[in-house]
mmCIF file as gemmi writes it, N, C-alpha and C atoms, coordinates in Angstrom:
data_model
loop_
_atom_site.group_PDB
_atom_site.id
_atom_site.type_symbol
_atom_site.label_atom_id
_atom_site.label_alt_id
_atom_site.label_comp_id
_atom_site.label_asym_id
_atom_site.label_entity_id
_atom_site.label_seq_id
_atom_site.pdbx_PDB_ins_code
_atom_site.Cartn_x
_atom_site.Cartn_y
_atom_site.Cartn_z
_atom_site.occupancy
_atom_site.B_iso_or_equiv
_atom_site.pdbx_formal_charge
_atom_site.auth_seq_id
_atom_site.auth_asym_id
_atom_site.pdbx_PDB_model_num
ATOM 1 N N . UNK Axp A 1 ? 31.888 -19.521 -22.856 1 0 ? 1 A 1
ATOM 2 C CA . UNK Axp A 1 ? 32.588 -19.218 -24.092 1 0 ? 1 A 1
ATOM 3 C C . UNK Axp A 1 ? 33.268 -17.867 -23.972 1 0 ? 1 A 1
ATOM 4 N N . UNK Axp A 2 ? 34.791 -17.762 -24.16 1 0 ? 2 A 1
ATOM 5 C CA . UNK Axp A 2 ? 35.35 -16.31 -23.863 1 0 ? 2 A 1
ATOM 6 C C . UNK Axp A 2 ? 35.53 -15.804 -25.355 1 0 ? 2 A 1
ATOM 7 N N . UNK Axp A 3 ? 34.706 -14.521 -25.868 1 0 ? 3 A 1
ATOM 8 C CA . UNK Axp A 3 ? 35.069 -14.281 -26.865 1 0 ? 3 A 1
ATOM 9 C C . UNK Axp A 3 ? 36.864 -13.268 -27.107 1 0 ? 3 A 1
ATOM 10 N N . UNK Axp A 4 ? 37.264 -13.959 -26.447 1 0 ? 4 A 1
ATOM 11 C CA . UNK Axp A 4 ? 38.887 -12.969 -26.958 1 0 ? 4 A 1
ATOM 12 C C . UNK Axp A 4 ? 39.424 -13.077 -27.912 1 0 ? 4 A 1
ATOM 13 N N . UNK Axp A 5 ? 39.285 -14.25 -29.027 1 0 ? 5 A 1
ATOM 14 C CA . UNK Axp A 5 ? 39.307 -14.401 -30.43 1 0 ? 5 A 1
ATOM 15 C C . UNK Axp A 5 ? 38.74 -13.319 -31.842 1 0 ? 5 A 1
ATOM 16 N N . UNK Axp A 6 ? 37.423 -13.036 -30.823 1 0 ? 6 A 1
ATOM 17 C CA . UNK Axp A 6 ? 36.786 -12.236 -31.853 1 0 ? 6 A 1
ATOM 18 C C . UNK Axp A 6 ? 37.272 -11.158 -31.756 1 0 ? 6 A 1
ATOM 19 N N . UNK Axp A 7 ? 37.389 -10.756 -30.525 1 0 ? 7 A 1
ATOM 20 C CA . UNK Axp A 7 ? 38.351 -9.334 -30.097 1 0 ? 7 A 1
ATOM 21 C C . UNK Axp A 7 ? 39.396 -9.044 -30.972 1 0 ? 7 A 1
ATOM 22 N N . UNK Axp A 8 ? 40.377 -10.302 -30.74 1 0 ? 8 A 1
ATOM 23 C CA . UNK Axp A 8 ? 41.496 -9.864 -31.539 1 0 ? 8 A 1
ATOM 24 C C . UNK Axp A 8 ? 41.405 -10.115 -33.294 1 0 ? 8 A 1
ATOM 25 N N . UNK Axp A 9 ? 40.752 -10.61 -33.474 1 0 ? 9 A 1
ATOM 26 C CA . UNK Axp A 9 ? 40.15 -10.268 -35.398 1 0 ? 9 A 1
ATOM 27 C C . UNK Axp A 9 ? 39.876 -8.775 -35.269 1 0 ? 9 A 1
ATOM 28 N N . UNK Axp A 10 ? 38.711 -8.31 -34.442 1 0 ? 10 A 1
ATOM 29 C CA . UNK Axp A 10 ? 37.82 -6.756 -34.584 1 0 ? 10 A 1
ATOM 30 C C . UNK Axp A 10 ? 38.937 -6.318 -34.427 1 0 ? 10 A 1
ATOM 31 N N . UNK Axp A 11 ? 40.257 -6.251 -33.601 1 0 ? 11 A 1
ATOM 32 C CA . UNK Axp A 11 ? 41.081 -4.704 -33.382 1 0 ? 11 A 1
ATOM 33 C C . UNK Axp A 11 ? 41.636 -3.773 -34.584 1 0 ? 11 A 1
ATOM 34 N N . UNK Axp A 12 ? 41.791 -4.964 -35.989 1 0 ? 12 A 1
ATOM 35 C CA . UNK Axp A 12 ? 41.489 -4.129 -37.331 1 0 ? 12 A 1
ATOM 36 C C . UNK Axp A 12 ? 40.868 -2.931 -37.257 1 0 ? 12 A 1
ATOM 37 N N . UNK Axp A 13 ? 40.022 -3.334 -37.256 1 0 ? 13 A 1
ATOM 38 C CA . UNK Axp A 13 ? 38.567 -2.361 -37.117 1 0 ? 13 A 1
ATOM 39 C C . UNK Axp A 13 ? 38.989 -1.415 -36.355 1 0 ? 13 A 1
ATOM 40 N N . UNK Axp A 14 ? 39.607 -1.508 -35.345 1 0 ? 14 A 1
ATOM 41 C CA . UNK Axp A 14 ? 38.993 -0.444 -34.315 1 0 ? 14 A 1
ATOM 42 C C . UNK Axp A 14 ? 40.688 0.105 -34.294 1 0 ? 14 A 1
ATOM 43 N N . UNK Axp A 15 ? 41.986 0.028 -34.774 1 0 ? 15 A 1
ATOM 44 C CA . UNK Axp A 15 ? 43.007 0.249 -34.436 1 0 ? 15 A 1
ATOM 45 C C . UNK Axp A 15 ? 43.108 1.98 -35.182 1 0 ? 15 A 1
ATOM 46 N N . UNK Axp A 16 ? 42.241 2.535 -36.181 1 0 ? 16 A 1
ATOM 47 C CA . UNK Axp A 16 ? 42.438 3.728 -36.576 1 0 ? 16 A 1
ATOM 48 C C . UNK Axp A 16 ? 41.652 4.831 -35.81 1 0 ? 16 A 1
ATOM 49 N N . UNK Axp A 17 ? 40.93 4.143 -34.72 1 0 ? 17 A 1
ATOM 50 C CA . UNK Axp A 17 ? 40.229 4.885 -33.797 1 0 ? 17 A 1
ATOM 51 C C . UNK Axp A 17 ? 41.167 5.184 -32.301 1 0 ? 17 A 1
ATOM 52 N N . UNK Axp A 18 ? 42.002 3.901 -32.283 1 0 ? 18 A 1
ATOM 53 C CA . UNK Axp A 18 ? 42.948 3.71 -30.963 1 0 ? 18 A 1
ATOM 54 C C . UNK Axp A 18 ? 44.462 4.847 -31.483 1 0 ? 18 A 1
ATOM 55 N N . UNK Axp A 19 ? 44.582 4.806 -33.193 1 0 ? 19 A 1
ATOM 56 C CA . UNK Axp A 19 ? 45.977 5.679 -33.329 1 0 ? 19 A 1
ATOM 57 C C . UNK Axp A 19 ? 44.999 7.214 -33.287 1 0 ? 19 A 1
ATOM 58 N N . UNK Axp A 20 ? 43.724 7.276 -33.462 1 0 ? 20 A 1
ATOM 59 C CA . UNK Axp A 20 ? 43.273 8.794 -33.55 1 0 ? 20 A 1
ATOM 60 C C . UNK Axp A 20 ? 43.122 9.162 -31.584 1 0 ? 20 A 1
ATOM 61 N N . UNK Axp A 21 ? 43.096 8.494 -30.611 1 0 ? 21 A 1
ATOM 62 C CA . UNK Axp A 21 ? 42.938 8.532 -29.654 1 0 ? 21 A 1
ATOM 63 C C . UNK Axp A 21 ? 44.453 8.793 -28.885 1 0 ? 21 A 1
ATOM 64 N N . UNK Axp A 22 ? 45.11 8.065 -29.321 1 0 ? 22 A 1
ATOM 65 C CA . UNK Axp A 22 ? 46.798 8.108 -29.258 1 0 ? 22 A 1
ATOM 66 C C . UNK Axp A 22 ? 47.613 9.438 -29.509 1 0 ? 22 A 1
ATOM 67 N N . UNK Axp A 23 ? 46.75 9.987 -30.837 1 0 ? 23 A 1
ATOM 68 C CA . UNK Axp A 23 ? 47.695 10.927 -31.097 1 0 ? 23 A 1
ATOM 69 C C . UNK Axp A 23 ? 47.057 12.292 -30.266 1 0 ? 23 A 1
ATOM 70 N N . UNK Axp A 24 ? 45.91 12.132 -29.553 1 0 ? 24 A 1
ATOM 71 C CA . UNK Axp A 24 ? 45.54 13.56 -28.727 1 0 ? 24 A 1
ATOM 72 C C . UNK Axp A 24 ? 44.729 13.91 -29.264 1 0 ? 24 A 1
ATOM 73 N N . UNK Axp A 25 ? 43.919 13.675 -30.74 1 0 ? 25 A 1
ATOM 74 C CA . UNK Axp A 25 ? 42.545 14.259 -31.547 1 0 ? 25 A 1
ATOM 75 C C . UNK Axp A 25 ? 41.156 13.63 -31.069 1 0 ? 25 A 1
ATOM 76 N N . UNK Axp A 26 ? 40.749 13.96 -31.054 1 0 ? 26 A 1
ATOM 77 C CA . UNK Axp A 26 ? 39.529 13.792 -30.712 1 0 ? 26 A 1
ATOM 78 C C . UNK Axp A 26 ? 38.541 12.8 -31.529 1 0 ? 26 A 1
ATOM 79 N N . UNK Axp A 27 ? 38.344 12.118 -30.867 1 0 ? 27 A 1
ATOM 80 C CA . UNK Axp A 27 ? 37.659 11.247 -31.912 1 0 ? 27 A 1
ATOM 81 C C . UNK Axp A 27 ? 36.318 11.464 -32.95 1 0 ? 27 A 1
ATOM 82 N N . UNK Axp A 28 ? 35.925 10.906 -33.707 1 0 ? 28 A 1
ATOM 83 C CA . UNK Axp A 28 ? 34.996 11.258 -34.617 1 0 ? 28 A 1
ATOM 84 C C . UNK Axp A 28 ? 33.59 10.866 -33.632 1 0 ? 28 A 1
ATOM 85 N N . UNK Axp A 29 ? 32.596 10.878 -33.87 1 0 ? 29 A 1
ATOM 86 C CA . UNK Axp A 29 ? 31.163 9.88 -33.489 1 0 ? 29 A 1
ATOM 87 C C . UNK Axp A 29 ? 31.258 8.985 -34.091 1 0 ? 29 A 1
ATOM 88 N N . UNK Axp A 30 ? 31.33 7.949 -33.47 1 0 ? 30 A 1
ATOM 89 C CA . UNK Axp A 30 ? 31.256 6.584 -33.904 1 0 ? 30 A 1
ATOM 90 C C . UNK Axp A 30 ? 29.263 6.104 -34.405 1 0 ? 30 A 1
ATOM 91 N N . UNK Axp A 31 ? 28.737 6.741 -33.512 1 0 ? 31 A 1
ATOM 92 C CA . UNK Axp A 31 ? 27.155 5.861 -33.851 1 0 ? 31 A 1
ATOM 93 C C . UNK Axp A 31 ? 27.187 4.653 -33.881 1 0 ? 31 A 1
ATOM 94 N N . UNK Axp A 32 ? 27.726 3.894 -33.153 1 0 ? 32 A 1
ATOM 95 C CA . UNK Axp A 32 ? 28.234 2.329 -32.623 1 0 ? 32 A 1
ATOM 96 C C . UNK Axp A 32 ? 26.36 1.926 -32.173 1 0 ? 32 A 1
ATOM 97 N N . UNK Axp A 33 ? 26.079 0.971 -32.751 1 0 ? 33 A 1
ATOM 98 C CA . UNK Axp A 33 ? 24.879 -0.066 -32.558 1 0 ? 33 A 1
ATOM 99 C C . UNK Axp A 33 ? 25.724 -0.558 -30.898 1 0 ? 33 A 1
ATOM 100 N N . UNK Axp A 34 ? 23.671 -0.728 -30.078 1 0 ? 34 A 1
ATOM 101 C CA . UNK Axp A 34 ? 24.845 -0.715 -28.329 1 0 ? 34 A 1
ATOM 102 C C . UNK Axp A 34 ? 25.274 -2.3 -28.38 1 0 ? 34 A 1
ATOM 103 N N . UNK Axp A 35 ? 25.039 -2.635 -29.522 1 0 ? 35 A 1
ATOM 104 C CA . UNK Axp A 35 ? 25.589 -4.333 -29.077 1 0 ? 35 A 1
ATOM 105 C C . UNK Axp A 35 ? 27.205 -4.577 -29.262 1 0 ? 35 A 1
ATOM 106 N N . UNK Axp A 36 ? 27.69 -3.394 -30.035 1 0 ? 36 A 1
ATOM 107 C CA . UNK Axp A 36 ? 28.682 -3.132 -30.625 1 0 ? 36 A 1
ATOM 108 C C . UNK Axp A 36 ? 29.937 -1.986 -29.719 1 0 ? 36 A 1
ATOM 109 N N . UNK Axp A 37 ? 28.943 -1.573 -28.8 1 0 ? 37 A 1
ATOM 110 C CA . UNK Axp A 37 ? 29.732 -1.019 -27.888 1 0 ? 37 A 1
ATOM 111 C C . UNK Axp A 37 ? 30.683 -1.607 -27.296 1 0 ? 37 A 1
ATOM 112 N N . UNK Axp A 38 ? 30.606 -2.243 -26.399 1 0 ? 38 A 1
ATOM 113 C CA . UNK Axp A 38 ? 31.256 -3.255 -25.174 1 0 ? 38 A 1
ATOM 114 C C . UNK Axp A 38 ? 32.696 -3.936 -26.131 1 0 ? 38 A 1
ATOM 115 N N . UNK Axp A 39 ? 32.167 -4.241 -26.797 1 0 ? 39 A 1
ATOM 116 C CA . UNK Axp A 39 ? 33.398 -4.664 -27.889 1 0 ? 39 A 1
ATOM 117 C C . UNK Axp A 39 ? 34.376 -4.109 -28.229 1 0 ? 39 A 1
ATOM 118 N N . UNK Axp A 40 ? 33.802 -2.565 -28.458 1 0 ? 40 A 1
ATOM 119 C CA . UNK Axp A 40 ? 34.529 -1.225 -29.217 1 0 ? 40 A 1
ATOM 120 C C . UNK Axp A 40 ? 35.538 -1.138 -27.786 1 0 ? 40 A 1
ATOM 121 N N . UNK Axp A 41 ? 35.209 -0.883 -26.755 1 0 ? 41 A 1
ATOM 122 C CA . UNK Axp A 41 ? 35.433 -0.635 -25.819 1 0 ? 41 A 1
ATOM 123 C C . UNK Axp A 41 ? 36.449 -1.519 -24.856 1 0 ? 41 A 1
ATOM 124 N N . UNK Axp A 42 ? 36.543 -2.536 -25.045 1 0 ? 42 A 1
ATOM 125 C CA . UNK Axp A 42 ? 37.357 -3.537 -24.358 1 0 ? 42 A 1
ATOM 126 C C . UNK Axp A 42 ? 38.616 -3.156 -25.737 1 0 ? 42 A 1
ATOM 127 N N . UNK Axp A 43 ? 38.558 -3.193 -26.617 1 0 ? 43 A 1
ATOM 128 C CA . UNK Axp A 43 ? 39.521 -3.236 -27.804 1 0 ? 43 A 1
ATOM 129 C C . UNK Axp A 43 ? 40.43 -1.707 -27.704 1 0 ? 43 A 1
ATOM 130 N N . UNK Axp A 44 ? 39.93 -1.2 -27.467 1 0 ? 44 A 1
ATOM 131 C CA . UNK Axp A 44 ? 40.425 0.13 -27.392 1 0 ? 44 A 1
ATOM 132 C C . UNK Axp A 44 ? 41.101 0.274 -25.492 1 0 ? 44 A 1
ATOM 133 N N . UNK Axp A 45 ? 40.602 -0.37 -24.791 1 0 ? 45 A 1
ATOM 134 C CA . UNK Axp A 45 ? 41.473 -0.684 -23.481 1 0 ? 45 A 1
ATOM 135 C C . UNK Axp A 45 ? 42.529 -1.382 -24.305 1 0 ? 45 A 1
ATOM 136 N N . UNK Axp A 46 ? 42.475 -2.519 -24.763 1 0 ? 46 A 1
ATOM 137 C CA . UNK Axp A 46 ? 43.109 -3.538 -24.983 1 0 ? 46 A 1
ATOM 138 C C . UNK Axp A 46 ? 44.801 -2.663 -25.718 1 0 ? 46 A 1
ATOM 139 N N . UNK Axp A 47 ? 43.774 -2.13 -26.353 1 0 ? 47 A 1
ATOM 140 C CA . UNK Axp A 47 ? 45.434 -1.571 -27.898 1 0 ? 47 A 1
ATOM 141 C C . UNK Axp A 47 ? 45.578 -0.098 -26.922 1 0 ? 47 A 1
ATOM 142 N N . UNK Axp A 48 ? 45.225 0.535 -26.339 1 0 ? 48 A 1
ATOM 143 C CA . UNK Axp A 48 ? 45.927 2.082 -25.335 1 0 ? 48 A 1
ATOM 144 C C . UNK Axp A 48 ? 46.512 1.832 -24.555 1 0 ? 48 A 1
ATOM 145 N N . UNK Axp A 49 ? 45.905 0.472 -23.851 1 0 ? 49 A 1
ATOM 146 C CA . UNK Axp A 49 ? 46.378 -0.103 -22.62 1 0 ? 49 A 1
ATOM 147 C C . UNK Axp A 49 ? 46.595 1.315 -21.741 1 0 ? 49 A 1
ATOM 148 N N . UNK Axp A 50 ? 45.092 1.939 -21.413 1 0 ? 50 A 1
ATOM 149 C CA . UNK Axp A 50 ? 45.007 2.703 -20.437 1 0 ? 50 A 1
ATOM 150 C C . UNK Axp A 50 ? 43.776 2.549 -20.164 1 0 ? 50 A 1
ATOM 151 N N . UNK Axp A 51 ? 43.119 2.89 -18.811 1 0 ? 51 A 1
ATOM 152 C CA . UNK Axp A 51 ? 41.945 2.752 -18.604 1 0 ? 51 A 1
ATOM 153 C C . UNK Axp A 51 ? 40.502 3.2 -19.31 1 0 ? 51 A 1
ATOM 154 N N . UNK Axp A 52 ? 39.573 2.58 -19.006 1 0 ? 52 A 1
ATOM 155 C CA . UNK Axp A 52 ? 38.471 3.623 -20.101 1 0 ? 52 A 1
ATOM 156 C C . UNK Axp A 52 ? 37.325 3.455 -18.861 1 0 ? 52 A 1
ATOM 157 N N . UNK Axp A 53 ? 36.843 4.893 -18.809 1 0 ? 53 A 1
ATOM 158 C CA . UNK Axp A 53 ? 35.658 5.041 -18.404 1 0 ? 53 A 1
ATOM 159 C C . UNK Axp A 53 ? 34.527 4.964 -19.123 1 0 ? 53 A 1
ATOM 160 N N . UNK Axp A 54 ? 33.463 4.246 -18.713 1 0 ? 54 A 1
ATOM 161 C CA . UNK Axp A 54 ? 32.372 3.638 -19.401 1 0 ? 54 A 1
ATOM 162 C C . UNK Axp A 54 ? 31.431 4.417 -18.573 1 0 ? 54 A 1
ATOM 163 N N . UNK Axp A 55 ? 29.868 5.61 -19.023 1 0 ? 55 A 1
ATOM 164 C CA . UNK Axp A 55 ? 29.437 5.749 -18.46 1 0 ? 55 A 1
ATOM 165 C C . UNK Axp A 55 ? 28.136 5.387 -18.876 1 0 ? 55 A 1
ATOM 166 N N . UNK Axp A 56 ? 27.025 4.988 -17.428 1 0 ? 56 A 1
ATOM 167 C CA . UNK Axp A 56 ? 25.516 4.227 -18.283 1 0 ? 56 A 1
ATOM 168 C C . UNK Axp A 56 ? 24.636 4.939 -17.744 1 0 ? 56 A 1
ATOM 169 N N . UNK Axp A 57 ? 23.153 5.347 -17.975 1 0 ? 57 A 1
ATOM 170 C CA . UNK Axp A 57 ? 22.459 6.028 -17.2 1 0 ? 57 A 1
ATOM 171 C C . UNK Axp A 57 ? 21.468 5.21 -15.984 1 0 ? 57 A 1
ATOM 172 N N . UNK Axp A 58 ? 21.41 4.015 -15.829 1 0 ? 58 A 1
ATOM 173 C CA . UNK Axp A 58 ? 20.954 3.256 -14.633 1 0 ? 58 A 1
ATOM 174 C C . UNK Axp A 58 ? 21.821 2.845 -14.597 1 0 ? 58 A 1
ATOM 175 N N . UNK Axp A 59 ? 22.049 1.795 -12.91 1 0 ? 59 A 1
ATOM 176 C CA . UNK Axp A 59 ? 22.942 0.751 -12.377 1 0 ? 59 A 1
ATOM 177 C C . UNK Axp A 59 ? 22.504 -0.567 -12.923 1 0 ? 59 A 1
ATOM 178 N N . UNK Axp A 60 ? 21.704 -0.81 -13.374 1 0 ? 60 A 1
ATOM 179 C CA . UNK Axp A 60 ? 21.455 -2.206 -13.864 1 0 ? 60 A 1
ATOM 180 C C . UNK Axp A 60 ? 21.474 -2.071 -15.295 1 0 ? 60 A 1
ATOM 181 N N . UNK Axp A 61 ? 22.053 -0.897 -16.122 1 0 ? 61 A 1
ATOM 182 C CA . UNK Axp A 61 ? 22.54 -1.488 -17.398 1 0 ? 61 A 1
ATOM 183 C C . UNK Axp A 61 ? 24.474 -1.507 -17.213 1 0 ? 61 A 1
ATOM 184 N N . UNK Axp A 62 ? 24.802 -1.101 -16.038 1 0 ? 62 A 1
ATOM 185 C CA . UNK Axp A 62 ? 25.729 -1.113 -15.925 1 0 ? 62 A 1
ATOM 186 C C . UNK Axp A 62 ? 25.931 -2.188 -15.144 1 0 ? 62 A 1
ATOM 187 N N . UNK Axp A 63 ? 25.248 -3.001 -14.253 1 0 ? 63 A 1
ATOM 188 C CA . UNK Axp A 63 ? 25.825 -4.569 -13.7 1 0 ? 63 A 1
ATOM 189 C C . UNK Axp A 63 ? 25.484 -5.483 -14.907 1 0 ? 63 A 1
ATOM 190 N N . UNK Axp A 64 ? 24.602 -5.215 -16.287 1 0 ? 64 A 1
ATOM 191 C CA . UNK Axp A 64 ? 24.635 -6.211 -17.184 1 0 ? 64 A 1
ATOM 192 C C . UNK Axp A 64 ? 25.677 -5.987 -18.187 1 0 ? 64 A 1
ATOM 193 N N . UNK Axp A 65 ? 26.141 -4.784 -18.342 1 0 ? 65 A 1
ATOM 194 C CA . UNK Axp A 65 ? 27.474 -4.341 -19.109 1 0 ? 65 A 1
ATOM 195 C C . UNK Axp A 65 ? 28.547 -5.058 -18.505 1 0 ? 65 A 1
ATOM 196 N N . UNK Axp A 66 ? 28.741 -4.606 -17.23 1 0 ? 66 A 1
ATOM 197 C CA . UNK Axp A 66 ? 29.818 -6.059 -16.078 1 0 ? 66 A 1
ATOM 198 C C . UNK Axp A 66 ? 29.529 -7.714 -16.301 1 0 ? 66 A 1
ATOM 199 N N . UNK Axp A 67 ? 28.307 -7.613 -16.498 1 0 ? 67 A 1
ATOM 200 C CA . UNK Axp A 67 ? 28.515 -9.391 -16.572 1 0 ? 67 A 1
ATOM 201 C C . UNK Axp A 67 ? 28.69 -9.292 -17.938 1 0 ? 67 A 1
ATOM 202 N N . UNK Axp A 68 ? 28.489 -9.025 -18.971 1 0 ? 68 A 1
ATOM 203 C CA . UNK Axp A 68 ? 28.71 -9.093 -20.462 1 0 ? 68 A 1
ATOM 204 C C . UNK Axp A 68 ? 30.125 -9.113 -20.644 1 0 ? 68 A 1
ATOM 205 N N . UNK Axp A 69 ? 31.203 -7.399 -19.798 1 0 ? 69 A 1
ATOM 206 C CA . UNK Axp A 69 ? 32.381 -7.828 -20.037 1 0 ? 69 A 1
ATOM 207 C C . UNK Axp A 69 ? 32.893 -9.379 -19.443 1 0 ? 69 A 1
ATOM 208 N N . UNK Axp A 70 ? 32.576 -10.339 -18.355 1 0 ? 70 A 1
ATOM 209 C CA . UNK Axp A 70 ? 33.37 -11.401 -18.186 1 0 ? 70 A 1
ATOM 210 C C . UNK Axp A 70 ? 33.44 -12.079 -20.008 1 0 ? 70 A 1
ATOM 211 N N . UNK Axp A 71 ? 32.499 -11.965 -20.667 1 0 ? 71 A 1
ATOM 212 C CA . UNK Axp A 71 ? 32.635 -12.738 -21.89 1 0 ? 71 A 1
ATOM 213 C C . UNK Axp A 71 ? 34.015 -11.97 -22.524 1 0 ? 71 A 1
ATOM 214 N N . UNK Axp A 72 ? 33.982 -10.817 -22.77 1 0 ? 72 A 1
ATOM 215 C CA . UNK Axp A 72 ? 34.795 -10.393 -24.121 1 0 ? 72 A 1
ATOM 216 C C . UNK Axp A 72 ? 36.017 -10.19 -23.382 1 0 ? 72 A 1
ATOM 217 N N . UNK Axp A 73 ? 35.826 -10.199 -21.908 1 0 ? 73 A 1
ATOM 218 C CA . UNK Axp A 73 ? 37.295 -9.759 -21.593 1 0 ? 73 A 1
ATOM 219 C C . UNK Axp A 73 ? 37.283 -9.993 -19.798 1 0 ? 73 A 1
ATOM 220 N N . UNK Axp A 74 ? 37.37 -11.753 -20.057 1 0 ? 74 A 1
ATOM 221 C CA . UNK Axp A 74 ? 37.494 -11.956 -18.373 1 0 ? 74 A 1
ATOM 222 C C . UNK Axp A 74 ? 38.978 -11.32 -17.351 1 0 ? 74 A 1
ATOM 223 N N . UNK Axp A 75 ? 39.675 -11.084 -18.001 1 0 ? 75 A 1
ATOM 224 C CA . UNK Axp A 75 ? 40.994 -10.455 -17.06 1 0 ? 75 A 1
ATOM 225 C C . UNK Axp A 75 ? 40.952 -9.022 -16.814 1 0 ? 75 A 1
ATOM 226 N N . UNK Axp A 76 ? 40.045 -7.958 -17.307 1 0 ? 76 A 1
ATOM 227 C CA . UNK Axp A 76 ? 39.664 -6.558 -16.896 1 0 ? 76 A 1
ATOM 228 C C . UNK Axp A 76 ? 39.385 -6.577 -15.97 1 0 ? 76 A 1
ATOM 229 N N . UNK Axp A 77 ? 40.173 -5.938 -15.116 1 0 ? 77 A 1
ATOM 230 C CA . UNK Axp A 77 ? 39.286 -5.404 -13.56 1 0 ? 77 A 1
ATOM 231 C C . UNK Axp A 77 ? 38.137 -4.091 -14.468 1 0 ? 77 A 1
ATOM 232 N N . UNK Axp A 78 ? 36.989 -3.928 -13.09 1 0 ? 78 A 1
ATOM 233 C CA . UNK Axp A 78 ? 36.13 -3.087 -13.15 1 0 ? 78 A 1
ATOM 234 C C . UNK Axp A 78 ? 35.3 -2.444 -11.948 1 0 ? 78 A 1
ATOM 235 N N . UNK Axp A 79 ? 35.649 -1.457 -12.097 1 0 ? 79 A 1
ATOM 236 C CA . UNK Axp A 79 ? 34.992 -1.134 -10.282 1 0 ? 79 A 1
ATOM 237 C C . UNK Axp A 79 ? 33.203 -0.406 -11.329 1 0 ? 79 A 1
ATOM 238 N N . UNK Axp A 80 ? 32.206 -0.674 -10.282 1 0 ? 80 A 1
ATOM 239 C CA . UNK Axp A 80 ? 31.306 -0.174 -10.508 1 0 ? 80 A 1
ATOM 240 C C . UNK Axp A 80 ? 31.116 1.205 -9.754 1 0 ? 80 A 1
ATOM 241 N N . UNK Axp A 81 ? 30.362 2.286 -9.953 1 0 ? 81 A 1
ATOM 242 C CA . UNK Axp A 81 ? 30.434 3.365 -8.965 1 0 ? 81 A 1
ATOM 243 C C . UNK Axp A 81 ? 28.47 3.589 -9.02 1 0 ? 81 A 1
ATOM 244 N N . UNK Axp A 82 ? 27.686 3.327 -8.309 1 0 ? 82 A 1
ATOM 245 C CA . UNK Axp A 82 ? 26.159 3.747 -7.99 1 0 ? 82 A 1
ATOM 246 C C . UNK Axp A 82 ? 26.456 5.328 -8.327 1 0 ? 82 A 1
């Protein structure tokens, strides 16, 4: 199941965070629930259409963050770095 549907409903949501990112300010704290991350995060690639660095503190929440993005966003490349 590719969620890219839901993506593009959420970018509402997330498009006053992508024009505060756009214009050079700094963003607020979000306090994003982590299920809610990955989402935030593909959407905000999606509408900058520039890269985003994602950083995790183990490698295995970061190869399950990689398999999670194939759902919300199978056409992202992603390099992992150990």
């Amino acid at each position: 199941m590719l969620l890219e549907p839901v993506i593009h409903r959420l970018s509402e949501a997330v498009q006053p965070l992508a024009n505060t990112i756009e214009a050079g300010q700094s963003p607020y704290r979000l306090a994003l629930r982590r299920s809610a991350r990955l989402p935030v995060i593909v959407l905000l690639h999606l509408l900058l259409k520039q890269p985003v660095l994602l950083l995790t503190d183990r490698l295995d929440h970061a190869l399950a963050m990689g398999e999670e993005l194939d759902l919300w966003a199978p056409d992202v490349p992603r390099l992992v770095f150990p």
